[in-house]
mmCIF file as gemmi writes it, N, C-alpha and C atoms, coordinates in Angstrom:
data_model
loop_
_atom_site.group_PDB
_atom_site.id
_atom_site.type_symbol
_atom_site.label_atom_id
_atom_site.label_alt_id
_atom_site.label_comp_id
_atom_site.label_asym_id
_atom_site.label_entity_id
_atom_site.label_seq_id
_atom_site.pdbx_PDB_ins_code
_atom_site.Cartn_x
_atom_site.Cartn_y
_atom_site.Cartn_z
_atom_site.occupancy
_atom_site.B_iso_or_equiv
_atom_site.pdbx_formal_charge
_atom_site.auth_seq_id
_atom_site.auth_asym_id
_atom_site.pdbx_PDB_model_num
ATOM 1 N N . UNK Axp A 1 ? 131.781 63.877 76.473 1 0 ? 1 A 1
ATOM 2 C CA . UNK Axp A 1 ? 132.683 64.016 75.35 1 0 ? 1 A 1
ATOM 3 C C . UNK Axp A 1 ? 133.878 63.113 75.601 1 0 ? 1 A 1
ATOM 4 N N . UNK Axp A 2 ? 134.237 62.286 74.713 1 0 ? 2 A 1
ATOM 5 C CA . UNK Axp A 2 ? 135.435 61.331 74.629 1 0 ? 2 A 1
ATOM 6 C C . UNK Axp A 2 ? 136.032 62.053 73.811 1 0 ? 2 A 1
ATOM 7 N N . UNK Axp A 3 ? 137.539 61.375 73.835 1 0 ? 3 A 1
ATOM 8 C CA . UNK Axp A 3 ? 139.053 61.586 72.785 1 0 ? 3 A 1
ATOM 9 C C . UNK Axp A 3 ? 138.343 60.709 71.743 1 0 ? 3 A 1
ATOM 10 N N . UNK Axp A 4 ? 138.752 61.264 70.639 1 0 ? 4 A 1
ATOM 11 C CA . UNK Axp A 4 ? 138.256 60.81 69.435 1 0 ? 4 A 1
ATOM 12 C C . UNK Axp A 4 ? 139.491 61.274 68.505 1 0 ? 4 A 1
ATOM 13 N N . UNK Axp A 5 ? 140.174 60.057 67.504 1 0 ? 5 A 1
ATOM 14 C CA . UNK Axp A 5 ? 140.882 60.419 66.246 1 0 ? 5 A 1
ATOM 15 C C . UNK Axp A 5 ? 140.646 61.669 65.708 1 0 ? 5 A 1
ATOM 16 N N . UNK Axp A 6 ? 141.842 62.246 64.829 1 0 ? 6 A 1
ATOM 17 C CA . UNK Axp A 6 ? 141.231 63.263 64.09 1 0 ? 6 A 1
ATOM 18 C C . UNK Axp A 6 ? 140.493 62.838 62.655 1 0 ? 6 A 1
ATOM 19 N N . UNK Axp A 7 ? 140.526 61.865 62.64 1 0 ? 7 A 1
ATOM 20 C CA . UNK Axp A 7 ? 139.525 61.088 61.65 1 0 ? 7 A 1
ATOM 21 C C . UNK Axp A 7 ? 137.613 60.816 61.868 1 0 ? 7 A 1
ATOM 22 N N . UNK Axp A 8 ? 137.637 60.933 63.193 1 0 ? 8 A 1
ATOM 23 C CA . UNK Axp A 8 ? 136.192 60.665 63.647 1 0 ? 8 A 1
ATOM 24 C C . UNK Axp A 8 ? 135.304 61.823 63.512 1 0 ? 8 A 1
ATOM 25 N N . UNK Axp A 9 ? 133.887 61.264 63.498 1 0 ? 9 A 1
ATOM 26 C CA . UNK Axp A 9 ? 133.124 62.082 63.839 1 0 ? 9 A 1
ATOM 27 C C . UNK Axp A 9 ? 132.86 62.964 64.925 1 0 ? 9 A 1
ATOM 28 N N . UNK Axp A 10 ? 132.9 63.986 64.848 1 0 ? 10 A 1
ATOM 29 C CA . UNK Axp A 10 ? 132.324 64.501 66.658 1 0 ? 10 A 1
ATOM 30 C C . UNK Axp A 10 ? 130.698 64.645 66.526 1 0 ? 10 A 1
ATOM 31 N N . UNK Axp A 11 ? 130.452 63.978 67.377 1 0 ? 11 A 1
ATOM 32 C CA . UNK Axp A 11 ? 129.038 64.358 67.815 1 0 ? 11 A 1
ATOM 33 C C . UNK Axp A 11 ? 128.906 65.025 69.339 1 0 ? 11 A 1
ATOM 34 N N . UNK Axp A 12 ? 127.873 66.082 69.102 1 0 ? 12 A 1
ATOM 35 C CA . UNK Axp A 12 ? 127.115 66.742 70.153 1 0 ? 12 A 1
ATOM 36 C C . UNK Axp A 12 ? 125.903 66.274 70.392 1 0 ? 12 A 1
ATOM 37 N N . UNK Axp A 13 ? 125.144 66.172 71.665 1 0 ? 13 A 1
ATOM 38 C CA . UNK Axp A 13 ? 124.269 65.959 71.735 1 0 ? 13 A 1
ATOM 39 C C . UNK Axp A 13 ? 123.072 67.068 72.525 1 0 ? 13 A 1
ATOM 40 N N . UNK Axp A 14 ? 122.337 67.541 71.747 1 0 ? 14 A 1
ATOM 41 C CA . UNK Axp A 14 ? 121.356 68.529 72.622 1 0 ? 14 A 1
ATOM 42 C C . UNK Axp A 14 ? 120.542 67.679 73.518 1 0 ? 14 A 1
ATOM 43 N N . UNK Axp A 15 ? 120.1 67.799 74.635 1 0 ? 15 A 1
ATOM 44 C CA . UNK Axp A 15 ? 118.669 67.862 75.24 1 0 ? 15 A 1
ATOM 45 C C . UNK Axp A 15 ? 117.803 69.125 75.65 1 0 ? 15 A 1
ATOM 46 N N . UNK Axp A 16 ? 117.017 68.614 75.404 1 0 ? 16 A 1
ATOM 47 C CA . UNK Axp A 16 ? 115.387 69.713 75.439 1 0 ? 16 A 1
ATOM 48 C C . UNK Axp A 16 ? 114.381 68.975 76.758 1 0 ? 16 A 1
ATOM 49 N N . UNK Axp A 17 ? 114.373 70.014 77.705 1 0 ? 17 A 1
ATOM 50 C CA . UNK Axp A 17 ? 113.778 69.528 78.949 1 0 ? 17 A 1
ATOM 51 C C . UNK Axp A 17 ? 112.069 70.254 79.027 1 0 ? 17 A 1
ATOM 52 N N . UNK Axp A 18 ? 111.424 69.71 79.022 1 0 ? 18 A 1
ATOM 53 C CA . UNK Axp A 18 ? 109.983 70.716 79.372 1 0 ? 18 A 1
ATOM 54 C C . UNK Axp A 18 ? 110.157 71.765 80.587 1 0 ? 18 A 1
ATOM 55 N N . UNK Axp A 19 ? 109.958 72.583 80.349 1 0 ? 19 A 1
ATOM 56 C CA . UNK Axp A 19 ? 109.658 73.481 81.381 1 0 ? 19 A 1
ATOM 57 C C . UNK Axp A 19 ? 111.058 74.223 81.417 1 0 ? 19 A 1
ATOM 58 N N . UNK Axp A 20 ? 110.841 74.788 82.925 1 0 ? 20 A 1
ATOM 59 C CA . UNK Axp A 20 ? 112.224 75.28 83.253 1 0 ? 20 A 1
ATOM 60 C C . UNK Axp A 20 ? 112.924 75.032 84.314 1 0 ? 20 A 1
ATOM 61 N N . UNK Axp A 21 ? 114.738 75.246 83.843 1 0 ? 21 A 1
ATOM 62 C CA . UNK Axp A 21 ? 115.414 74.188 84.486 1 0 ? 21 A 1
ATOM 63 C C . UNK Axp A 21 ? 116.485 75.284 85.49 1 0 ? 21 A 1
ATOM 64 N N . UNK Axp A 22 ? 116.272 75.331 86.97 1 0 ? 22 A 1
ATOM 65 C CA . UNK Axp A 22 ? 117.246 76.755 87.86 1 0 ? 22 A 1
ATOM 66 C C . UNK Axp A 22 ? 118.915 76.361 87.511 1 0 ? 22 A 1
ATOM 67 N N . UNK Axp A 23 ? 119.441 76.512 86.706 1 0 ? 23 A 1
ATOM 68 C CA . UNK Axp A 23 ? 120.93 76.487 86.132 1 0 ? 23 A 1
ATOM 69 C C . UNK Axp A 23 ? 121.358 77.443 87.075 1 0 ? 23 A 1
ATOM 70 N N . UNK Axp A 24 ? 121.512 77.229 88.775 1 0 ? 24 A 1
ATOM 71 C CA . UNK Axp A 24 ? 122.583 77.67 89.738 1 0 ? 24 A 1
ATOM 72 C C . UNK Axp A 24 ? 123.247 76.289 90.159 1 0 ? 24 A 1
ATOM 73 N N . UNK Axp A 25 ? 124.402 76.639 91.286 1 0 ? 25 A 1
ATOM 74 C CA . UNK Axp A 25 ? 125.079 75.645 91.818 1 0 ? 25 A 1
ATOM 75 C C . UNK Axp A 25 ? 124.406 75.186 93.05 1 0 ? 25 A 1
ATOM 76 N N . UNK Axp A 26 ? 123.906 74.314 93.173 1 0 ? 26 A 1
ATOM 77 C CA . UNK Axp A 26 ? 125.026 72.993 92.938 1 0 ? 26 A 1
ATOM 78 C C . UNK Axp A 26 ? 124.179 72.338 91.768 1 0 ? 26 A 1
ATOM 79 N N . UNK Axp A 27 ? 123.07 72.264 91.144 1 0 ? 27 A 1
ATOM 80 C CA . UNK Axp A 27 ? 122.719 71.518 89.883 1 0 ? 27 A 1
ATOM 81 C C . UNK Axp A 27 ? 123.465 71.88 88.631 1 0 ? 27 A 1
ATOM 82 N N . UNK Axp A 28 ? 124.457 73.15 88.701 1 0 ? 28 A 1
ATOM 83 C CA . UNK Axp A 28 ? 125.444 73.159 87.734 1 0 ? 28 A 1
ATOM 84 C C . UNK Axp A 28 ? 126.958 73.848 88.39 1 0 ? 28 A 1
ATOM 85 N N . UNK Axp A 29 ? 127.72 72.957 87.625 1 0 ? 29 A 1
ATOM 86 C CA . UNK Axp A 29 ? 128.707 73.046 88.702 1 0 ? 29 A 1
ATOM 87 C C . UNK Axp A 29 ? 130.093 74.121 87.919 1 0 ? 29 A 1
ATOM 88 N N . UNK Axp A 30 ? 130.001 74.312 86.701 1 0 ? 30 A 1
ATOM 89 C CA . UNK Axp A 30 ? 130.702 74.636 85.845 1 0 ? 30 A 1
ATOM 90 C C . UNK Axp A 30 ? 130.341 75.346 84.321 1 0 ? 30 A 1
ATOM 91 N N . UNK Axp A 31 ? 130.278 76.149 83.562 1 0 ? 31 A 1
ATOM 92 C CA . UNK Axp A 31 ? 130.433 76.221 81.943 1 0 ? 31 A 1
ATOM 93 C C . UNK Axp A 31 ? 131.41 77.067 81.818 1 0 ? 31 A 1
ATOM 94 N N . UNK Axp A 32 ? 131.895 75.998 80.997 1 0 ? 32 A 1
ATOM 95 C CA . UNK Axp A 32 ? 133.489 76.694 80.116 1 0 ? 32 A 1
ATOM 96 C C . UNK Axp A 32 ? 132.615 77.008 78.551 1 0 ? 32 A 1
ATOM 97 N N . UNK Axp A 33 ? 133.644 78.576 78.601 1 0 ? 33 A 1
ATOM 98 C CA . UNK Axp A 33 ? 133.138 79.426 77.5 1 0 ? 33 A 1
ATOM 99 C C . UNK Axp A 33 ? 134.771 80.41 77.175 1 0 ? 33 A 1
ATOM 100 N N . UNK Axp A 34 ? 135.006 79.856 75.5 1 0 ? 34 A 1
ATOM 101 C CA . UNK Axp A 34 ? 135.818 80.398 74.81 1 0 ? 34 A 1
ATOM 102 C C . UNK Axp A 34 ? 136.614 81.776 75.275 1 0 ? 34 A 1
ATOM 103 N N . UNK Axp A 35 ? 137.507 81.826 75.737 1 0 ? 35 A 1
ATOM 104 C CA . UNK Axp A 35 ? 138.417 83.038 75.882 1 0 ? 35 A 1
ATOM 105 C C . UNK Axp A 35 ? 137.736 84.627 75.265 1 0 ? 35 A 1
ATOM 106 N N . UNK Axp A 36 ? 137.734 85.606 75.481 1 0 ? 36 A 1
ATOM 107 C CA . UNK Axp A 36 ? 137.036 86.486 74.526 1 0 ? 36 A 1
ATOM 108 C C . UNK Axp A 36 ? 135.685 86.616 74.328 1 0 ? 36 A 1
ATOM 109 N N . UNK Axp A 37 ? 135.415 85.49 74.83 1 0 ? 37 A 1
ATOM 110 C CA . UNK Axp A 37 ? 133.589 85.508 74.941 1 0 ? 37 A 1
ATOM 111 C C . UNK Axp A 37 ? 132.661 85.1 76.145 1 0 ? 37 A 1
ATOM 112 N N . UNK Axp A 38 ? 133.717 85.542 77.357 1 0 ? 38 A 1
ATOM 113 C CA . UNK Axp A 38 ? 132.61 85.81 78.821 1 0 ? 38 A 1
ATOM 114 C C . UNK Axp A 38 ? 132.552 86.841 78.601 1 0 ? 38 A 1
ATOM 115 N N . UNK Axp A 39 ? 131.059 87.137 79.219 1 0 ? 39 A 1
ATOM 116 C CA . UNK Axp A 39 ? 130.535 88.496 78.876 1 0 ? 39 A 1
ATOM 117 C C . UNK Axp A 39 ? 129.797 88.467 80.057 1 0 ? 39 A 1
ATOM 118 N N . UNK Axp A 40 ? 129.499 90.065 81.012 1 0 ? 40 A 1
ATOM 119 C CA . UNK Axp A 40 ? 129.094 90 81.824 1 0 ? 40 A 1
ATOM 120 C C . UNK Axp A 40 ? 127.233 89.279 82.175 1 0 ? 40 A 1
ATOM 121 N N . UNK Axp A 41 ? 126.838 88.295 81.369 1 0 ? 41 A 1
ATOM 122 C CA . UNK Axp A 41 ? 125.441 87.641 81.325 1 0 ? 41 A 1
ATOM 123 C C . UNK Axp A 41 ? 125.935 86.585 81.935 1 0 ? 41 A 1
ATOM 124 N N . UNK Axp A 42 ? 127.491 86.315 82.448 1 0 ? 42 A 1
ATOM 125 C CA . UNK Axp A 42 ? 127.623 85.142 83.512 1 0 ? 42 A 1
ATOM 126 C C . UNK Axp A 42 ? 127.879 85.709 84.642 1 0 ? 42 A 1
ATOM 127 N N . UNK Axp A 43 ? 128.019 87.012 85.035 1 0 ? 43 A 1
ATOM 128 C CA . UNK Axp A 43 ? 127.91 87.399 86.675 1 0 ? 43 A 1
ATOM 129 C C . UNK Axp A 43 ? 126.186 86.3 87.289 1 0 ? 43 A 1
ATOM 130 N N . UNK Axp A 44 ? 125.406 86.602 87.196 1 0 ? 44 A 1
ATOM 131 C CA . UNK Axp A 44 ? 124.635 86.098 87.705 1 0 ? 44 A 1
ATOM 132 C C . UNK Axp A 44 ? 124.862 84.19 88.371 1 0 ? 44 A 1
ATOM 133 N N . UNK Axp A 45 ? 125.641 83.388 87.427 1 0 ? 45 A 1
ATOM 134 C CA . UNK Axp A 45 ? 125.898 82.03 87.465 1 0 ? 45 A 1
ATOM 135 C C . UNK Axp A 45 ? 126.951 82.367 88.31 1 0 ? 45 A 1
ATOM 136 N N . UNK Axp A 46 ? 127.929 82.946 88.619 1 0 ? 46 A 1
ATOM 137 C CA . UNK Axp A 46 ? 129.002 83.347 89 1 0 ? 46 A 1
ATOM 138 C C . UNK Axp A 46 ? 128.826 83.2 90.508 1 0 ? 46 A 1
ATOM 139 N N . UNK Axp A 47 ? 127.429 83.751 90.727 1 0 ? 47 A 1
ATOM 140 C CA . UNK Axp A 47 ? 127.382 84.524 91.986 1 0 ? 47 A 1
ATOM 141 C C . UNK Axp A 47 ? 126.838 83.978 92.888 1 0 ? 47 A 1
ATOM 142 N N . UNK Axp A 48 ? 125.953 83.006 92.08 1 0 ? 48 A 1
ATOM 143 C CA . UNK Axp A 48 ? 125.481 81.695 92.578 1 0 ? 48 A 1
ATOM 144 C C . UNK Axp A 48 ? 126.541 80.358 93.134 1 0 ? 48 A 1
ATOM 145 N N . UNK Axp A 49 ? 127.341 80.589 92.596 1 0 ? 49 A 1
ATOM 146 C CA . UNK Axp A 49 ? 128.94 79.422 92.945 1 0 ? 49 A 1
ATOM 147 C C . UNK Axp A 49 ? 129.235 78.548 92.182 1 0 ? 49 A 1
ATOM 148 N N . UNK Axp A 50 ? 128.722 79.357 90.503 1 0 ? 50 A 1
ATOM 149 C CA . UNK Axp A 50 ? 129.361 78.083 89.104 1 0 ? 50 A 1
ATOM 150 C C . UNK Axp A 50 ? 130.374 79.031 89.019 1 0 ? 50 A 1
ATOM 151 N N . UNK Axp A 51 ? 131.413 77.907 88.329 1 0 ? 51 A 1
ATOM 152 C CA . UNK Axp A 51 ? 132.793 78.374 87.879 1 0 ? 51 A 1
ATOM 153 C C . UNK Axp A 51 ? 132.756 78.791 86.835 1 0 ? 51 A 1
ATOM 154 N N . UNK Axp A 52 ? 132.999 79.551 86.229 1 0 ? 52 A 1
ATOM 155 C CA . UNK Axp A 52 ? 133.597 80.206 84.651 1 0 ? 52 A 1
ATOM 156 C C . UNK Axp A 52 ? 135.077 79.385 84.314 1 0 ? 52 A 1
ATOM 157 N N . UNK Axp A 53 ? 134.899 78.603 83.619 1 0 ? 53 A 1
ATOM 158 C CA . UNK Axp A 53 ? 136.033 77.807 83.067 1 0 ? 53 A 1
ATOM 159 C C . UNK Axp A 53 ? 136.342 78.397 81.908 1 0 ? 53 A 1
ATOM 160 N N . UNK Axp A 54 ? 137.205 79.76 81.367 1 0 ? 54 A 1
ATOM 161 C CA . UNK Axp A 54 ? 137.371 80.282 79.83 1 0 ? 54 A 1
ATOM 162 C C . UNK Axp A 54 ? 138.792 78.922 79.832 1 0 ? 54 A 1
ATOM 163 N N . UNK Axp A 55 ? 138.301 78.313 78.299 1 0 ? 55 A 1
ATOM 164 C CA . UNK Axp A 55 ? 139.444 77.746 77.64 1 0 ? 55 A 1
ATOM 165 C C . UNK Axp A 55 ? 140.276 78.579 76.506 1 0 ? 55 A 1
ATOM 166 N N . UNK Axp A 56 ? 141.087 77.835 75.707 1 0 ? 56 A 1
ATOM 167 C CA . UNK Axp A 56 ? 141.918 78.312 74.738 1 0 ? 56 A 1
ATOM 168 C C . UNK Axp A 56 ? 141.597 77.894 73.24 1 0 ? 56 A 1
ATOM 169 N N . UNK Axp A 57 ? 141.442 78.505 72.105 1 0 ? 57 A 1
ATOM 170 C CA . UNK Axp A 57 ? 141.88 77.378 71.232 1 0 ? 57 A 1
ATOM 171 C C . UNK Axp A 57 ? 142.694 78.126 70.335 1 0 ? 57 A 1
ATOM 172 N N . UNK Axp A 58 ? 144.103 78.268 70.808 1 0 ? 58 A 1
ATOM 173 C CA . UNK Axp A 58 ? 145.191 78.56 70.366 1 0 ? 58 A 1
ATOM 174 C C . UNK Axp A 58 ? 145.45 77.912 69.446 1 0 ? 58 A 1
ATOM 175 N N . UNK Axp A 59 ? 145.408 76.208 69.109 1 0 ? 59 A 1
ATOM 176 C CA . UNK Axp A 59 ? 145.912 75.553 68.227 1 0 ? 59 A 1
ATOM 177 C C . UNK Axp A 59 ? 145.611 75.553 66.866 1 0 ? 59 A 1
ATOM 178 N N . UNK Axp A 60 ? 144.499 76.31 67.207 1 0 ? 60 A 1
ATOM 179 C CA . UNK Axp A 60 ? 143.664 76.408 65.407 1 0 ? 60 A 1
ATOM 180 C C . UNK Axp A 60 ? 142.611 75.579 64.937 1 0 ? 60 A 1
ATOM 181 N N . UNK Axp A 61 ? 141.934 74.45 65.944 1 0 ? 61 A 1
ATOM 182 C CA . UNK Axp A 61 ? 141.882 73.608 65.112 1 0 ? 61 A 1
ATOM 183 C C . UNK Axp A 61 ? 140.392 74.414 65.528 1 0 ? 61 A 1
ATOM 184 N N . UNK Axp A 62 ? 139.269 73.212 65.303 1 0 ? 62 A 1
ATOM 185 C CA . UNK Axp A 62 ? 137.636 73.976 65.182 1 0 ? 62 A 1
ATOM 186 C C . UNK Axp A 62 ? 137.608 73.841 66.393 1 0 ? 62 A 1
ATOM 187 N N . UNK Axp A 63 ? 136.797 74.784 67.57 1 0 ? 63 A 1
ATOM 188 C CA . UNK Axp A 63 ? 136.42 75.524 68.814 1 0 ? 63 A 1
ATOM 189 C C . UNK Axp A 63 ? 135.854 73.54 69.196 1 0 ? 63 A 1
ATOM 190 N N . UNK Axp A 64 ? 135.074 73.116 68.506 1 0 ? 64 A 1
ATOM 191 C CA . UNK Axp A 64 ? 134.436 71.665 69.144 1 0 ? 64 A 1
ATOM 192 C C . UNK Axp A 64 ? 135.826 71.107 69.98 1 0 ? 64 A 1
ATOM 193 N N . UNK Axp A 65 ? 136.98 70.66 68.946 1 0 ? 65 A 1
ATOM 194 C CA . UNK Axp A 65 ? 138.185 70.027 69.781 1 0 ? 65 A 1
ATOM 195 C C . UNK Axp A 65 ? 138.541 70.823 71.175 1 0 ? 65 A 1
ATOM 196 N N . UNK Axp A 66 ? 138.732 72.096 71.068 1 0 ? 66 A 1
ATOM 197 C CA . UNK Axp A 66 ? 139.087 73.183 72.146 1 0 ? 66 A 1
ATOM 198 C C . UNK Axp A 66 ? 137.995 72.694 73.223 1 0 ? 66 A 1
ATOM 199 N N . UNK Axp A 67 ? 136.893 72.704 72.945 1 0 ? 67 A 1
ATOM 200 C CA . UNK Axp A 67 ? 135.814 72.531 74.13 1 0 ? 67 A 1
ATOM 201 C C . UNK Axp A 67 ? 136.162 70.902 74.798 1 0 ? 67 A 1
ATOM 202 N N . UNK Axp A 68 ? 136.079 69.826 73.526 1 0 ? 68 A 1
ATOM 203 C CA . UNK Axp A 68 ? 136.383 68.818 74.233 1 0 ? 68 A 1
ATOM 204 C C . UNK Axp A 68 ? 137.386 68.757 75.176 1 0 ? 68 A 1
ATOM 205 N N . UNK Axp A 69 ? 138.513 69.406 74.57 1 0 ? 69 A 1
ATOM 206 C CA . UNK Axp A 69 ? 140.225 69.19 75.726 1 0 ? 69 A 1
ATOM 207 C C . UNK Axp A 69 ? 139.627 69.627 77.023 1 0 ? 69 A 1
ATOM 208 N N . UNK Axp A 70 ? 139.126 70.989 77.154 1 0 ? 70 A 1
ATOM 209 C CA . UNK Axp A 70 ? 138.95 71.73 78.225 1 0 ? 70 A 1
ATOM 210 C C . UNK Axp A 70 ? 137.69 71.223 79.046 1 0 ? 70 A 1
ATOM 211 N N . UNK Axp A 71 ? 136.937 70.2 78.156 1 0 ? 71 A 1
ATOM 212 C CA . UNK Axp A 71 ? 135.833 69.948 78.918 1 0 ? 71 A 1
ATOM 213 C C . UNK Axp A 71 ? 136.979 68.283 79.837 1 0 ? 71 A 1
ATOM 214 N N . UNK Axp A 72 ? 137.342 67.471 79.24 1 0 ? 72 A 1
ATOM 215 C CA . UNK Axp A 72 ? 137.625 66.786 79.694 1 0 ? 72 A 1
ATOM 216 C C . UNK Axp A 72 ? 138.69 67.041 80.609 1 0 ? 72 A 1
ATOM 217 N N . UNK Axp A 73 ? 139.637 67.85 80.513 1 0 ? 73 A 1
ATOM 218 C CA . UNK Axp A 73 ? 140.547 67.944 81.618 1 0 ? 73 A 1
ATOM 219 C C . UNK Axp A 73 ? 139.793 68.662 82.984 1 0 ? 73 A 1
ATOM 220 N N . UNK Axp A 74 ? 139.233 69.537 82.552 1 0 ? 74 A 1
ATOM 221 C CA . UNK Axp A 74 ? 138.328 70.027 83.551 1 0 ? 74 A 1
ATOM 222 C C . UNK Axp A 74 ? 137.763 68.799 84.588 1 0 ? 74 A 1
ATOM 223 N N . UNK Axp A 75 ? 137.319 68.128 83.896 1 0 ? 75 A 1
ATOM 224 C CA . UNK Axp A 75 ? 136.691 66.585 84.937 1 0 ? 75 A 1
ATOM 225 C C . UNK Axp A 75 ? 137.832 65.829 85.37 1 0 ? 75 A 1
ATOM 226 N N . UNK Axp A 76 ? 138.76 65.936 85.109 1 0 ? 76 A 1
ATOM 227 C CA . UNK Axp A 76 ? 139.531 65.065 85.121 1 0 ? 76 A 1
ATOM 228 C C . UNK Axp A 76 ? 140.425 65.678 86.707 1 0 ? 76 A 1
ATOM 229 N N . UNK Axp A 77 ? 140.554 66.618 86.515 1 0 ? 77 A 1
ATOM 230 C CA . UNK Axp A 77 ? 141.596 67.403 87.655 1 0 ? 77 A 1
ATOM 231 C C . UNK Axp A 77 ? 140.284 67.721 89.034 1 0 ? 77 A 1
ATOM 232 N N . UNK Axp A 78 ? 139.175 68.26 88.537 1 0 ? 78 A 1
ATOM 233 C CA . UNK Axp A 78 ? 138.063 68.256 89.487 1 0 ? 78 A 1
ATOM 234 C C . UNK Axp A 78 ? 136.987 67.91 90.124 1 0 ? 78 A 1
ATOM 235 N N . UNK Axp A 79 ? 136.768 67.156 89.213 1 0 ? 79 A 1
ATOM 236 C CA . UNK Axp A 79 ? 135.746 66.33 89.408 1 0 ? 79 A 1
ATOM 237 C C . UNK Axp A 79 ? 136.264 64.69 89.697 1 0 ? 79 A 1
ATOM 238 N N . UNK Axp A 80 ? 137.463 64.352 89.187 1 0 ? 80 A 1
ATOM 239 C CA . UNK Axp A 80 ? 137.707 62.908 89.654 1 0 ? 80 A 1
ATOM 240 C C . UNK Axp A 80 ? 138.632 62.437 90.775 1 0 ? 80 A 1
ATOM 241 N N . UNK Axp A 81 ? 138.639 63.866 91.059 1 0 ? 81 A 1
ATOM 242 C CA . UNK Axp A 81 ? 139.793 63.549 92.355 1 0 ? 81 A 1
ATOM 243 C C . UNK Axp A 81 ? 139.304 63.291 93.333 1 0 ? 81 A 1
C-alpha cells in the first residue's frame, strides 16, 4: 500500500494460493485489525508470536485510508529499521 491523493484510486489486491497456507510467525509477522474488532479468534496467531497491531480510524474517513496509515507506519518504524 502507497500514499495516494485523496483524489486517487485505492486499490486492493487479493491473492488466492492453492492449498493451505500455516499463517504463524515467522511466515507472518503482523495483522492489524480495526480497534473494536479483535476478537478472541486471534489468541491462537498471538501465541504463535504475530503481533496484533489494532489501529484507529478516528478521522472519519473510510477504514481503507485507516488501514493504509497504520499499515505503512507499521513498516516503517519496524520493519525498516
Amino acid at each position: 500500500m502507497s500514499a495516494v491523493d485523496e483524489h486517487a484510486l485505492v486499490r486492493m489486491h487479493e491473492v488466492r494460493i492453492p492449498g493451505r497456507v500455516d499463517l504463524r510467525h515467522p511466515l507472518l509477522i503482523a495483522v492489524l485489525a480495526p480497534n473494536g474488532l479483535v476478537t478472541p479468534a486471534f489468541a491462537p496467531l498471538m501465541a504463535s508470536g504475530v503481533r496484533l497491531v489494532p489501529y484507529d480510524n478516528a478521522d472519519g474517513k473510510d477504514r481503507t485510508h485507516a488501514l493504509r496509515k497504520a499499515s505503512i507506519d507499521y513498516i516503517l518504524v519496524n520493519l525498516l529499521n
